[in-house]
C-alpha positions as CSV (number, residue, x, y, z in Angstrom):
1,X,-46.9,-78.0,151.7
2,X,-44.9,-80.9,150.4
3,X,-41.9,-80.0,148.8
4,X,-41.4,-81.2,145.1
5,X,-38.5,-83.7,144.7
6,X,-35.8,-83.1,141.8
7,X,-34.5,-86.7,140.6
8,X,-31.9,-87.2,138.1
9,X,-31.4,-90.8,136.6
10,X,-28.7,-92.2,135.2
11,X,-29.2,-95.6,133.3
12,X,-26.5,-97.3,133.5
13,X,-24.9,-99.6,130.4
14,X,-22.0,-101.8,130.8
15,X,-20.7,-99.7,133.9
16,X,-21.6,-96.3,131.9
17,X,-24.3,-93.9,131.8
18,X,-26.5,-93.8,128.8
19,X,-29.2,-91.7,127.0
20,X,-31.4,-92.0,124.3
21,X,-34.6,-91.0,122.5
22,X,-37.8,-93.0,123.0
23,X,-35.4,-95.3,124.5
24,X,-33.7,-96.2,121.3
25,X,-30.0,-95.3,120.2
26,X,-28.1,-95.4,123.3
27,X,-25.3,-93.0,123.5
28,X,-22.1,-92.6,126.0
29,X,-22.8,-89.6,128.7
30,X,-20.2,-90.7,131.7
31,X,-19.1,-92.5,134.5
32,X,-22.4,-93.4,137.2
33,X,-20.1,-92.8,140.0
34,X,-18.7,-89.3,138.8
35,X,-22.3,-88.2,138.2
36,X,-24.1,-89.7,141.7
37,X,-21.0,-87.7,143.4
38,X,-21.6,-84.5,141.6
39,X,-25.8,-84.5,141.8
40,X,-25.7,-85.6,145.4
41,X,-23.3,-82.1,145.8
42,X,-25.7,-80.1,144.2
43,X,-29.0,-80.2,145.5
44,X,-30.4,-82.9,144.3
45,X,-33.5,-84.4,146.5
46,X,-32.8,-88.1,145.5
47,X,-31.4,-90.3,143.0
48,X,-32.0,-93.0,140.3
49,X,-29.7,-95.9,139.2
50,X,-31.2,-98.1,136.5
51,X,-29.3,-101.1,135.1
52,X,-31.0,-100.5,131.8
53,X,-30.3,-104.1,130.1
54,X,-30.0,-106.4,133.2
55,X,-33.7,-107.7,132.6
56,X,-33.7,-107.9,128.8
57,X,-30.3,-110.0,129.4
58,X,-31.5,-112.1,131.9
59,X,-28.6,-111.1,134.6
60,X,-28.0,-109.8,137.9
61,X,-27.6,-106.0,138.6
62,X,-23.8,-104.5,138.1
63,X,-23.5,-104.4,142.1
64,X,-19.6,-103.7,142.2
65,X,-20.8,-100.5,139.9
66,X,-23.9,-99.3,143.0
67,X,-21.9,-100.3,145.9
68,X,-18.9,-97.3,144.4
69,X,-22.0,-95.0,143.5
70,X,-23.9,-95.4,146.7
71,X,-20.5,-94.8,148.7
72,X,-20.6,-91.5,147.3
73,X,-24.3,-90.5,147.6
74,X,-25.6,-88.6,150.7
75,X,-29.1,-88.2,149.5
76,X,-31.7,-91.4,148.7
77,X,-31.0,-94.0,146.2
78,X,-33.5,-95.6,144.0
79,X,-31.8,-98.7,142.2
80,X,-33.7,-100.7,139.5
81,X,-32.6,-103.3,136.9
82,X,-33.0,-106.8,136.9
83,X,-35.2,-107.5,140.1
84,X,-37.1,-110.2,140.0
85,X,-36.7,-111.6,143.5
86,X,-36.3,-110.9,147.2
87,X,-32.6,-111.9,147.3
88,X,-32.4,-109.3,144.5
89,X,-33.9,-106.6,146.8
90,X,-31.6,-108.4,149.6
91,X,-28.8,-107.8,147.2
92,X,-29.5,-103.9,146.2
93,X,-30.1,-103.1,149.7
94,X,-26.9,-104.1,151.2
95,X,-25.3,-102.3,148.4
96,X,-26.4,-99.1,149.5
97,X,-30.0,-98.1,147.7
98,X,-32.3,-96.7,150.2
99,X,-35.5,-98.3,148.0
100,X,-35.9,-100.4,145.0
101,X,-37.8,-100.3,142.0
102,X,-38.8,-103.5,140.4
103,X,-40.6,-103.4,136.4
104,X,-40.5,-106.1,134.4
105,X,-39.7,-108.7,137.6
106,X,-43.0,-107.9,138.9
107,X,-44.8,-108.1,135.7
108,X,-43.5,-111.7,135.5
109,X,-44.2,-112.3,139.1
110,X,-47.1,-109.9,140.5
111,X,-46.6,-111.0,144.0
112,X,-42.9,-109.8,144.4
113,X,-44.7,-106.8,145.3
114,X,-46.6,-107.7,148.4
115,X,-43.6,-110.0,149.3
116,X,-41.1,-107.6,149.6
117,X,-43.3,-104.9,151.4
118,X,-44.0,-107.3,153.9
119,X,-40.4,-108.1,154.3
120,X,-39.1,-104.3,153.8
121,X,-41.9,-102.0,154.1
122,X,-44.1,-100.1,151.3
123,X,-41.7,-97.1,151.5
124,X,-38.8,-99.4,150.3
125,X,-40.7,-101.0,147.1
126,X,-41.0,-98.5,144.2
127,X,-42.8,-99.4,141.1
128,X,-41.7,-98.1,137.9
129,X,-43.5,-98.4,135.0
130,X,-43.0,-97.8,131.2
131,X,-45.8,-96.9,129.4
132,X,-46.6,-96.2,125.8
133,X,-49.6,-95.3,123.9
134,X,-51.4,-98.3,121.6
135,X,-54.3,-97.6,119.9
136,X,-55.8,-94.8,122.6
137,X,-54.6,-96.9,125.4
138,X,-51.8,-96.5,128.1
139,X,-49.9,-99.7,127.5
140,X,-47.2,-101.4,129.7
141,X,-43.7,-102.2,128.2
142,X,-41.5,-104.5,129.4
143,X,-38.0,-105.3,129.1
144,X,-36.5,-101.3,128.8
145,X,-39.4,-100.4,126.5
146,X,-38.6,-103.2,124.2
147,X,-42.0,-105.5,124.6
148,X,-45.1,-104.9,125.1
149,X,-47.1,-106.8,128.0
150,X,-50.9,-105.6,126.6
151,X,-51.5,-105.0,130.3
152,X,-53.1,-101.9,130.8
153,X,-50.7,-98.9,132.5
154,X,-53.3,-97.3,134.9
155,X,-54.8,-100.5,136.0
156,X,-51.7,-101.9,136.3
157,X,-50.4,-98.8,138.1
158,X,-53.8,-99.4,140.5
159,X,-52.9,-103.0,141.2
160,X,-49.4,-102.6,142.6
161,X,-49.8,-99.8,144.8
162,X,-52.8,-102.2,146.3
163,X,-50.5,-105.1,146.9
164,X,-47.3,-102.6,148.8
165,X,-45.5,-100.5,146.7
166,X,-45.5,-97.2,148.3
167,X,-44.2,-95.3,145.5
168,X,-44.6,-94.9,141.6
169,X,-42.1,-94.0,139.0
170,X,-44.1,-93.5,135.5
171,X,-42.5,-93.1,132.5
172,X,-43.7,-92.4,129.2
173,X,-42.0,-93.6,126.3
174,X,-43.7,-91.5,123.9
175,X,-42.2,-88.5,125.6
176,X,-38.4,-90.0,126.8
177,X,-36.2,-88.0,125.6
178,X,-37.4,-85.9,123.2
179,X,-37.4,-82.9,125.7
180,X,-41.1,-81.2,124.6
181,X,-42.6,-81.8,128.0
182,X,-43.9,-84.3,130.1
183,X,-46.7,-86.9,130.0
184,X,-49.6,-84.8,131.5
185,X,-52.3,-86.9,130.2
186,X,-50.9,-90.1,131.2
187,X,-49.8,-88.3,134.7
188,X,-52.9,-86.7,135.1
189,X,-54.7,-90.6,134.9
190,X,-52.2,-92.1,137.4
191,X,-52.1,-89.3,139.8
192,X,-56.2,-89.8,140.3
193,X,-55.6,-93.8,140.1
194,X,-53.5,-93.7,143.3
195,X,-52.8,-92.2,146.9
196,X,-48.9,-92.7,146.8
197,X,-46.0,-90.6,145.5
198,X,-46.1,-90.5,142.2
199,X,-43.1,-89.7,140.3
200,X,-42.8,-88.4,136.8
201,X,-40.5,-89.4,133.9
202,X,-39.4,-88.6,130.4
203,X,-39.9,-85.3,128.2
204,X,-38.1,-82.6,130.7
205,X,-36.9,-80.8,128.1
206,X,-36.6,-77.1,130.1
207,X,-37.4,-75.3,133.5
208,X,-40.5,-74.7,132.4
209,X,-41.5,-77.6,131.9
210,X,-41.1,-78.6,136.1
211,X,-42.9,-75.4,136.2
212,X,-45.5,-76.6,133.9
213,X,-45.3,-80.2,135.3
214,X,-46.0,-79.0,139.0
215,X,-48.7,-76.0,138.0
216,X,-51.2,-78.4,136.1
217,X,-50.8,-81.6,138.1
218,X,-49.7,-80.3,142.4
219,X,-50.5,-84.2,142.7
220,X,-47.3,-84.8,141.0
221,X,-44.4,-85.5,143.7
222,X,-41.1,-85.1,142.0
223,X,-40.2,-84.5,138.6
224,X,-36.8,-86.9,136.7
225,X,-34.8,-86.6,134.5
226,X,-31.8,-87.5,133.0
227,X,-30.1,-85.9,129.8
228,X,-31.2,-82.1,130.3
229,X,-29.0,-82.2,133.7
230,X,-26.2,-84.9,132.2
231,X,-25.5,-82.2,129.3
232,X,-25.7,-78.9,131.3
233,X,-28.5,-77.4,129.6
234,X,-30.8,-77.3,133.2
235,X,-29.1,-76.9,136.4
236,X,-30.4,-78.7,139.7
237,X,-29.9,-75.4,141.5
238,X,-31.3,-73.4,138.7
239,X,-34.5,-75.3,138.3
240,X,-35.0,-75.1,142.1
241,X,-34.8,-71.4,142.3
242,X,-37.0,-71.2,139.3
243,X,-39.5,-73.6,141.4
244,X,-39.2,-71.4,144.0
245,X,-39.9,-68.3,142.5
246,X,-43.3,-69.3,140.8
247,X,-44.3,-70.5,144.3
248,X,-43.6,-74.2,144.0
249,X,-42.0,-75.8,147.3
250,X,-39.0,-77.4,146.9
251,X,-35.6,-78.1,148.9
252,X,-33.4,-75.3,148.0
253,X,-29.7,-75.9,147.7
254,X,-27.3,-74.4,150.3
């Protein structure tokens, strides 16, 4: 069997990592490159970097910021924020990420998609999505949650994977950071929308909820979060044992 993947994320403010709830009230965690060092150390399968604001502020990604973190990651990098073109994925790449996640730069532009898997390969172009519920529907957001596109998330989920990207990281806003769980329902419609990785964000709250997470949907690739491993309260190699020990596959630490 494939083993699960354990992600932590740190969105990244101004050079610092951030958290919120339902991606509102920001606060101070730490330093990105203090926290990529200690995650890659301890057992972590991969790695997120979001520059959180770069595409509601209309800038380029903090590169000086990835090029120190990816200098001291030894596991895959995922680095999102602010791509909205190939020299962007040109950019990210020679930084150090190992793939790149594009949002709201492919909303604006659909066919960034198939351009860059053509030019980098479907394993290099990962597309994340924020989605909230709006009147009984799975709605994209745009812009770090902040606007909402009206496209629909599972179509829209169904349409990039058919133009290249070769993996999905879904997020629900409903569920970020409020630590009761993840998204199952809007997992569970994504999961039987595609045939890629699919990757799931926002509500880890526990152990059990990986345990949960991986139990109802096996479909599910890797599980991310971000404040339960920031603030201690779940460790990586904690989790994986726990994985382990209600027969779930995953890469345990050394």
């Amino acid at each position: 069997m494939i083993t699960k993947r354990i992600i932590p994320c740190l969105d990244v403010r101004d050079g610092r990592v951030v958290k919120g709830v339902n991606f509102q009230e920001l606060a101070d965690v730490s330093s990105p490159v203090e926290l990529a060092q200690y995650y890659s150390g301890c057992g972590a399968d991969e790695l997120v970097f979001y520059d959180i604001t770069a595409s509601s502020e209309g800038r380029a990604l903090f590169t000086d910021i990835l090029r120190e973190t990816a200098a001291r990651v030894f596991i895959p990098l995922t680095v999102g924020g602010g791509i909205n073109t190939l020299d962007d994925f040109q950019r990210v790449l020679e930084c150090g990420a190992d793939k790149v996640s594009v949002n709201s730069g492919a909303i604006r532009d659909p066919s960034i998609i198939p351009r860059a898997a053509k030019r980098y390969g479907n394993q290099c172009v990962v597309l994340s999505v924020d989605a909230k519920r709006v009147g009984g529907r799975f709605r994209v957001f745009a812009k770090g949650g902040r606007e909402d596109t009206g496209l629909d998330a599972i179509e829209w989920i169904k349409s990039g994977v058919e133009n290249g990207a070769g993996e999905v990281v879904l997020n629900s806003i409903d569920t970020d950071g409020v630590k009761g769980g993840f998204d199952l329902e809007l997992l569970w419609a994504a999961c039987g929308a595609v045939d890629v990785p699919v990757v799931a964000s926002g509500g880890a709250g526990s152990v059990q909820d990986f345990v949960t997470l991986f139990q109802a949907l096996p479909k599910v690739d890797a599980g991310l979060a971000a404040s339960i491993f920031h603030f201690g309260q779940v460790s990586i190699p904690e989790l994986k044992r726990a994985l382990a020990a209600e027969g779930i596959p995953t890469r345990l630490p050394l």
